[in-house]
N, C-alpha and C positions, 0 to 999 in steps of 0.2 A: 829382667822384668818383662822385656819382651814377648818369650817363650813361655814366661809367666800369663801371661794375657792371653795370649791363645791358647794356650792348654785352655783357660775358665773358660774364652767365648767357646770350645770345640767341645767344653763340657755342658755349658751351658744350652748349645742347640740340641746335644743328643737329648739332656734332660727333657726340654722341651717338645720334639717331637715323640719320643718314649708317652710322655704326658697323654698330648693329644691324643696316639693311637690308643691306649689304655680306657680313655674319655671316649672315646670312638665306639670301642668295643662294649662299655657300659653302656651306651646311649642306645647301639644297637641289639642288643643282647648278644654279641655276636657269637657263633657256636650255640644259642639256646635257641630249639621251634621244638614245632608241636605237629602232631602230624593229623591232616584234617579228618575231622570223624565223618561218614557217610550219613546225608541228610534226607538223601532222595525218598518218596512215599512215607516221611512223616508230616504232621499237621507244622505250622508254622510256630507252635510252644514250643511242641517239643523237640523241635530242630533247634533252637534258642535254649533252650535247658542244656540241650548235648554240648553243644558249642560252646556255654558259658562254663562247662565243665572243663571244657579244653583252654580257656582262656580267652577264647574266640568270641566274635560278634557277628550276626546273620540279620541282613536288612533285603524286604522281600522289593525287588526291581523291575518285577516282568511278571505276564502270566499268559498262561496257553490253555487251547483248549485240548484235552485227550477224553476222547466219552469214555475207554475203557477205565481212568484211573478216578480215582474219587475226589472230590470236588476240595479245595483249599490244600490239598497234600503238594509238597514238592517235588516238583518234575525235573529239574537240575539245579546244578550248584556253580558257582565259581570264588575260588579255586576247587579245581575236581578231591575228590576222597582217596587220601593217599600222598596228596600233596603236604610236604613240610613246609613250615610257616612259619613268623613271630607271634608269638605272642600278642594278643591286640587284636589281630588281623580282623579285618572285617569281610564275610561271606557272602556273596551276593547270591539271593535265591531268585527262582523261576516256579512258580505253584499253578498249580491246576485251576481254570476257573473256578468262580462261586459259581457260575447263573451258565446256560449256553449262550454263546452267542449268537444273531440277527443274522442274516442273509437275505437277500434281495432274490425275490424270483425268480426267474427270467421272463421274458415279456413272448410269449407264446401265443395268449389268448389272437385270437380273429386274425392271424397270420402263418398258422403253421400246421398241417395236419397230423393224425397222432402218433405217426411214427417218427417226423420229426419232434413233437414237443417233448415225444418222452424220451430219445435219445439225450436231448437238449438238459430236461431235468434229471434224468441217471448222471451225465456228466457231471453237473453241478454239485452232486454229493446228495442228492434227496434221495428219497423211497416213494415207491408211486404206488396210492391204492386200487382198487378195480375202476372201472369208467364209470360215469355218470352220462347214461344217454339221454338229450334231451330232443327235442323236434328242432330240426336244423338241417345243412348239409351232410351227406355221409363221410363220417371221419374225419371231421372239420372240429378244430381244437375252440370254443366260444368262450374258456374261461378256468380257471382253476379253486378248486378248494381245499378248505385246510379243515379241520376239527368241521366240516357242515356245511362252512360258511365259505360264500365265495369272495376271494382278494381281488384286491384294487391291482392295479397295473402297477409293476414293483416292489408292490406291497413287504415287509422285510416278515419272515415267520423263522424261526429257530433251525440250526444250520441242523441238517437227516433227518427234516422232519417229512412225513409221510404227505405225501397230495394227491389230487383226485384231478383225475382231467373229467371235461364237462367236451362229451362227443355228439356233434349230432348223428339221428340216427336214419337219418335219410326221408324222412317223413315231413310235411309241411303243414306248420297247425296255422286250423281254419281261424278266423281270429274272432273274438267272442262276440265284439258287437255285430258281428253278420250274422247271428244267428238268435232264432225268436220262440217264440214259444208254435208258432204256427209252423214253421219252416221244420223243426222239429219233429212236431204232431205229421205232419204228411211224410216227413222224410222217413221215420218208421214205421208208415202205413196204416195208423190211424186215424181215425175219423173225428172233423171236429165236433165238440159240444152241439146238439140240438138247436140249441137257443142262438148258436155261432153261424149253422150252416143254411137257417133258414133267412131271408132276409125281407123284408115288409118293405114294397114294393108300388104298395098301393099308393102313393101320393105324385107319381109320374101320369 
């Protein structure tokens, strides 16, 4: 009776771990994947169509910007294409922005002249269009503009977007209220009105 009881308990435990491993193997599919379908430069459907065709599931986690690549399409994956998987697995995408994103100027205006401000803004990733000379110091940076308009101090405009320096051009404007209608008239060497240049005198 003994060796009776241990035979059963020695049967008993292989049954049982036999069990488990079998239960194991079910639970994990074990020996069944899929091999992941390549997602990259589709829109976010139809990376989700491919995928659910493989058995797979793709949730978008991240986005970047690439100006060369079109706007919502996928930029990476993980796990990579190529990689085997279970069944189930879930895809983490990476897409292209919708919109460009913001970027902060740099702060150039009234401290930088224009060989520094435009080293300053080539660095930074922008495009610079021709100068805006205005009456100022010569080659003294006073300001920058975007689309006409000129930005505030940090102002954010869209990252390679084109700008305009505002140069002075060494010239000094006379400033308006110094100057009259009389001041004018002589300063171009004509002569005032009749009725202006004569003056009645008689009551001294």
């Amino acid at each position: 009776m003994f060796w009776l009881n241990i035979a059963a308990m020695i049967t008993v435990v292989c049954l049982s771990v036999f069990g488990v491993l079998w239960g194991l193997d079910v639970y994990t599919r074990h020996g069944q994947s899929v091999e992941v379908p390549k997602l990259s430069g589709l829109s976010v459907e139809e990376a989700a169509a491919i995928a659910s065709q493989k058995g797979l599931k793709c949730i978008v986690v991240d986005s970047d910007y690439v100006k060369t690549a079109i706007p919502g399409r996928v930029l990476d994956q993980n796990p990579p294409t190529g990689q085997r998987v279970k069944e189930g697995r879930m895809i983490y995408l990476t897409i292209n922005s919708l919109s460009i994103p913001l970027q902060a100027v740099p702060d150039v205006a009234d401290n930088s002249s224009v060989r520094q401000a435009q080293a300053e803004l080539l660095a930074s990733g922008f495009k610079l269009d021709s100068l805006v000379e205005i009456p100022g110091e010569k080659d003294w940076v006073y300001g920058i503009q975007y689309n006409g308009r000129e930005l505030e101090r940090e102002e954010q405009v869209p990252i390679g977007a084109t700008l305009a320096l505002m140069v002075g051009n060494g010239m000094d404007e006379l400033p308006a209220d110094s100057l009259n209608a009389d001041s004018l008239l002589i300063g171009s060497g004509q002569e005032l009105p009749e009725e202006e240049a004569l003056i009645d005198d008689s009551w001294f």
